[in-house]
Structures are given as C-alpha cells and as structure tokens.
N, C-alpha and C positions, 0 to 999 in steps of 0.2 A: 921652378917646382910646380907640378901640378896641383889647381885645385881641387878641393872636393867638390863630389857631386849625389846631390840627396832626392828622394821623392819627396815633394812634399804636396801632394794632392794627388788622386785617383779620380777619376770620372769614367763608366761602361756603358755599354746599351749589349747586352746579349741573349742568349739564349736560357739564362737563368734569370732574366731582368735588370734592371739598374745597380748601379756599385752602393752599395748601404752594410750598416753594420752586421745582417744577418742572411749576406753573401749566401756562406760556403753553407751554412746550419739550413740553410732554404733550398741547398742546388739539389738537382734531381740526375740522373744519368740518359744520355741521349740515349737512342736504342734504333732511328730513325735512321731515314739515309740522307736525309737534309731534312734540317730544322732552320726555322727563323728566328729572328732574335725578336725578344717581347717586347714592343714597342712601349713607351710611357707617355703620357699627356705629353707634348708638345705647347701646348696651349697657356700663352703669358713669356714663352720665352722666342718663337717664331710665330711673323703674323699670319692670320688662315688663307691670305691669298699666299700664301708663301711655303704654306702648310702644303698644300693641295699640289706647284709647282716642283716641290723638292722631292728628289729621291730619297727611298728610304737610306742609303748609305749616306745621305746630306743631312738630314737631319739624326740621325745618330750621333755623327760627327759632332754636333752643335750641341745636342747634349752633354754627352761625354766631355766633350772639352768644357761646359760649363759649370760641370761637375767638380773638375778637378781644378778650375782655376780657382773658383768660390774656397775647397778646400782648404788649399795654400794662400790663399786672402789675397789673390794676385789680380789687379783689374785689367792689366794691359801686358801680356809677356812681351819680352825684351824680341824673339823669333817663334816661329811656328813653324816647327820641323816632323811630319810624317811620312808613314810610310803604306801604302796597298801594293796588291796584286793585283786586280782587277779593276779597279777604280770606280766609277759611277758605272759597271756593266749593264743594270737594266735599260739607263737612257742608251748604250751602247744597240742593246739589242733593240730597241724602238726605234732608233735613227733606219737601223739597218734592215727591217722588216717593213719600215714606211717605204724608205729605197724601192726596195720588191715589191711591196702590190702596190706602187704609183707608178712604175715603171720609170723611176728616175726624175719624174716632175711634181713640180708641184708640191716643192717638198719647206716646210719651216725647219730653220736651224736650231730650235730653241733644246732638242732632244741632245743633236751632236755638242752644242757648247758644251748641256753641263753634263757628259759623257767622258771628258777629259779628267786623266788621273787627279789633276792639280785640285781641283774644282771645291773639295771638301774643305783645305786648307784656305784656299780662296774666301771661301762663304764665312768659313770662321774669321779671317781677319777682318773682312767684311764686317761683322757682326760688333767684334771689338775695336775696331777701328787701329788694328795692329799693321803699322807701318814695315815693318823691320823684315829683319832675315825669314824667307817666307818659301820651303821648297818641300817635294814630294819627291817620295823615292822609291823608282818602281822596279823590284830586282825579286822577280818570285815570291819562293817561301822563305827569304831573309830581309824582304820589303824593311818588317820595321826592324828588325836588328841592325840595316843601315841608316837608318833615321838615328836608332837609338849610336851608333858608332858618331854620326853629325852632331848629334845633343853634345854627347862627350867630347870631343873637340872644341864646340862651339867654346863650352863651361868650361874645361878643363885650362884651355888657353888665357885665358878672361875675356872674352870677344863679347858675352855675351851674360847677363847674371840669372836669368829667368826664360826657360824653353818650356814650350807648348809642346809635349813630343805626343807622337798618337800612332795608331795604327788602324787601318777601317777595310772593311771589305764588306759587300752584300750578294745577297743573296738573284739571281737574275736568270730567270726560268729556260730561255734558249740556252746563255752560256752554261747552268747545269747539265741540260738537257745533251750537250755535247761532252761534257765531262764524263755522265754516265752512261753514257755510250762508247765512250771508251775505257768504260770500268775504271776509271779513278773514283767513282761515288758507286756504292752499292746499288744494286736494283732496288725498284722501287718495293711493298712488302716486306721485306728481310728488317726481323727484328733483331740483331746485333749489336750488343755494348764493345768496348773495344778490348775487352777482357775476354767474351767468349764471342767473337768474330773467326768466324771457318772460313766466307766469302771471300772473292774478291771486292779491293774498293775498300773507301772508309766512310764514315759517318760526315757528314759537311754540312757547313752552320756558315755564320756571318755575324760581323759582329762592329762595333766601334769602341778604343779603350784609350783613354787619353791620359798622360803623366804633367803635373805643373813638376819643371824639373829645376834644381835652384844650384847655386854654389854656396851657400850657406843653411848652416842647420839651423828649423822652426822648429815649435808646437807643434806643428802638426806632422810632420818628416815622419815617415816610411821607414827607411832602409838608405844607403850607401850605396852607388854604386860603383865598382871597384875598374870593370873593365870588361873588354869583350873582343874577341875574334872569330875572322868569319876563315871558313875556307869552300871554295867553290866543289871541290870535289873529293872524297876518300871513300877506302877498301875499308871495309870493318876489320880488316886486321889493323890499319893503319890509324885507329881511334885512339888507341891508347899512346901512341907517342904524339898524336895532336891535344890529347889530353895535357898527359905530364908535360908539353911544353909551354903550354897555358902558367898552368898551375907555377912550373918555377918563376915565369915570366914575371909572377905576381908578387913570387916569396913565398908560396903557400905549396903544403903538401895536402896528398891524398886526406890523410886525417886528421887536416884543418874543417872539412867541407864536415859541418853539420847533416845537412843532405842537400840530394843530386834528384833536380826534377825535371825527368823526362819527355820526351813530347812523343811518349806510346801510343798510337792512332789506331791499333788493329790490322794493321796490316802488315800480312807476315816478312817481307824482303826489311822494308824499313824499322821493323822492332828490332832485327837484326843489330841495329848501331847503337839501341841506346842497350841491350842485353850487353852488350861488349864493354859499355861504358860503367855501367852498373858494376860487374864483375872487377871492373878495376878500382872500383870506388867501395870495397866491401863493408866499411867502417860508415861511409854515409847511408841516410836512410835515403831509401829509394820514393820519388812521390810522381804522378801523374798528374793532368788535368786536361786533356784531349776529348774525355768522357762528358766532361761535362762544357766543355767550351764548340767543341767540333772541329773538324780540320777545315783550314782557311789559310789566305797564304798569311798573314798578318795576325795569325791566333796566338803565336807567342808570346804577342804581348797579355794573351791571358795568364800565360804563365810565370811573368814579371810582376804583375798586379797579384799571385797566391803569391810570388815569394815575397813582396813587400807586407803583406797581410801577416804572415806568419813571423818576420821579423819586427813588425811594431806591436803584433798581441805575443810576443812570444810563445803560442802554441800554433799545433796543425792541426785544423780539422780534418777530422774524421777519412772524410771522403776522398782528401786525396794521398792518403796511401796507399802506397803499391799493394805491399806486405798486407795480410789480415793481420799480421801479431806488429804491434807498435811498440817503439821501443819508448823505454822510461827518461824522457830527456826533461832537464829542467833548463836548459840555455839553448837558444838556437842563434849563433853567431855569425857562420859563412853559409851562405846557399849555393851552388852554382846549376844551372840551368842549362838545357842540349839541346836544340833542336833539328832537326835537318829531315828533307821530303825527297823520296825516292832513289835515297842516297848522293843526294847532291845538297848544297845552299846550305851546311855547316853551322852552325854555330857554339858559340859559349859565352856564359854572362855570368860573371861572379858577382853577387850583391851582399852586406855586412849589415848586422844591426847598426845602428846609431845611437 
C-alpha cells in the first residue's frame, strides 16, 4: 500500500519576496517582461566570501531550502530531490563570454563548475551535510513536476521519510536576451499583466521554492499530496480525456476538485489548454498565479506552494482568482493543478487538505 505524502514546510525567494505569512495579501502583479526575484539578507546563513562567489540562483536555493526545512523542524532530509530548467545560466553565460573575448585562453574554471545544473542541490547538501539521495532534474517546463513525481516515489515506496524537494531557476541577462529575441519574452517597454497581454511572449521572472516533503502528518503540514502525471505532448482537444483519466485514475470525479489552478501566462496559443481544461471542470473554481510568480521553467512549483496555502488556511486570496465574482465556499478539500508551455511538458497534480 502506498504511503502518504505531506508538505510540511515551504521555503521561496521570488518575485514577491520570501515565503511568510502575508505572501499572497503583499503580492503585486508583474506587468514587466522580466522581473527578478527580491533578494533577502543572506547574511548569518552564507559566509560573505561565499556571498560574493554564489549565483544569485545559488543562494536562493539555500534560503528557500532553509526556510522550509526550519518549518517542518527537519535538521538533515533523508534526499534532496530538484528540479531547473536552466540551472546556474548566468555562470553559464560568463564561462562563455570569458571563452570569447580571451579567445579560448587563459581561462578559470571556477564560472563553468558552478554553471552545472546539479550545483544548487550540491551547495545545499553541502551546507547541511545531507549525505543521501541527492539528484536534479532537468526536463523543461516540467523540471520540477519530475522532481516532484521522484519525491513521490521516493516517500511513497518507504525508501525514504523526509525529501528536500525544490525547484529554482534565475534570471541570466544573455540567455534572456536570446529568449527575447525570439519572442518567448515580451519586448523590452510593453506594459502587460497576463490578463490584458495582446503581445507576443510572456512576462519572465526567476525564482527559488523549496518543499520539506514527509510521509507522515505534523503541526505544521500543508496539504496531501495525492498524485501527479506528466505527458510530453497533446492537442487541446485532446485535454479533456487526459484529464478524466487522471481524475478516475485517483477515484475522483470532476466535482470532487474544489478548484482547478491554472498556469495562464498571457499567451494566447497556450491559454488555449487551460480554457479547455477550465470548461471541463465547470463546478471548480478556476485560479491563476503566473501574474504574479512569472513564467520560468520551474514556476509551478509556485503554483503548488498557493495550493498548499490555501488548503492549510482554508481560504483564497483574493488575487488569485481568475473570475472577479468569487464563489461563497466554506471548505476547500481537493485542488488539482495544470501546467504546460507551448503546448508541450503536461502536467497535473492533485493535492488534499489534511
């Protein structure tokens, strides 16, 4: 029999600031075509020569992860399981620009080491002196929905009682610079929310979000999570029976799901998939949070962090409803969750109060 599997701690560094009780009541809506994520003191938990050496995706990581481990009172996780899209890409871009104007000499490795995807998970075991299951996983924009599919295994099987799960990505001025140039990131100017976006391209941000993930229920636990599939590719016709086969897969029908939170980015082929999905979920309440997190490959994990918020305070703020008119709910007990970019890298996550 499978066991269960809980959050029980959050740790963030993003574009609305660190994970704290007044999140959602504090977030603002992007409107930019890339925003960074608002750094915090650093200062007492990495030393200043180390401070100065780390990427900003490096030390994000280290906060977030030591946000959520503190949460769930965990000093050592049993693995440390994440997921990026881009990994440390500013040291990336520095290796590779040193490359160019030395003409190939004369060159320090110290950019390309910590350039490698692994490197965040790396420094955090480092940090905690976490021996164990230690892996990154780099697959697009379903990076951490594979990590988060590795956690559930890990836990689910007993292999493991306590997973560091995370997801991180930064921000890294060439590799943007090529992004928007090929119109996946809005031009630079253009002020658009992902509500009234006419442009091409979406809003893009960076960010770090870390889960202490347990097989047993604390004090401090989150949410339940139930389950999750990924699929590489589908036709927005073809949504709704990837949907319902989730959903039976679980036990659950359409009007189990509480509400269904979408990862609407502004861009018109890809809102495509979750309109499709909405319409087949008419009973759940529909919610976003793209607006205010940005598009990254590894953002959904912002969208696992509102759905656990909302199932341990049982309400939804405000901000991220789709709808202007909110419905009158006094329980919110299944959430399920959609992501997918460009109409590829799929997903779905069902998560439960506790």
């Amino acid at each position: 029999m499978k066991k269960n599997v809980f959050i029980n701690g959050i740790g963030a560094v993003t574009t609305q600031g660190v994970w704290r009780a007044a999140f959602f009541s504090e977030a603002r809506v992007l409107d930019h075509a890339i925003t960074s994520a608002e750094q915090p003191s650093y200062n007492g938990l990495i030393s200043p020569g180390a401070i100065r050496r780390m990427s900003r995706g490096m030390k994000m990581g280290i906060y977030a992860a030591q946000q959520a481990l503190a949460e769930a009172s965990v000093t050592i996780p049993g693995a440390i399981v994440t997921g990026t899209g881009l990994g440390c890409s500013a040291d990336s871009d520095k290796f590779l620009r040193s490359l160019w104007e030395n003409e190939e000499q004369f060159l320090t490795p110290t950019s390309f080491i910590q350039s490698t995807h692994n490197t965040v998970a790396a420094q955090i075991a480092l940090q905690w002196q976490c021996k164990g299951y230690n892996i990154t996983h780099v697959n697009g924009a379903i990076s951490f929905e594979s990590a988060l599919l590795d956690t559930l295994l890990l836990l689910q099987t007993g292999e493991e009682e306590h997973v560091l799960l995370g997801g991180v990505d930064e921000v890294a001025e060439q590799t943007y610079t090529f992004l928007q140039a090929a119109g996946d990131i809005k031009a630079d100017g253009i002020q658009e929310t992902v509500k009234n976006s006419v442009s091409p391209g979406v809003n893009y941000a960076e960010g770090a979000h870390f889960f202490s993930v347990g097989a047993s229920k604390t004090a401090s636990s989150y949410a339940e999570i139930i389950d999750i599939t990924l699929q590489n590719e589908l036709e927005v016709s073809e949504t709704t029976s990837f949907l319902k086969d989730f959903l039976t897969t679980n036990d659950l029908r359409p009007g189990d799901l509480d509400a269904v939170i979408l990862g609407y980015n502004g861009d018109e082929q890809d809102d495509l998939f979750y309109s499709a999905v909405q319409q087949t979920l008419p009973s759940a309440t529909p919610l976003y949070y793209k607006h205010l997190s940005g598009q990254f490959d590894s953002c959904s994990a912002f969208g696992l962090a509102a759905a656990a918020f909302i199932l341990k305070y049982q309400t939804v703020p405000p901000v991220l409803y789709w709808n202007e008119k909110n419905p009158a709910k006094t329980a919110w007990k299944n959430i399920l969750l959609y992501n997918q970019y460009k109409g590829k890298d799929h997903s779905l996550v069902v998560v439960r109060a506790c």
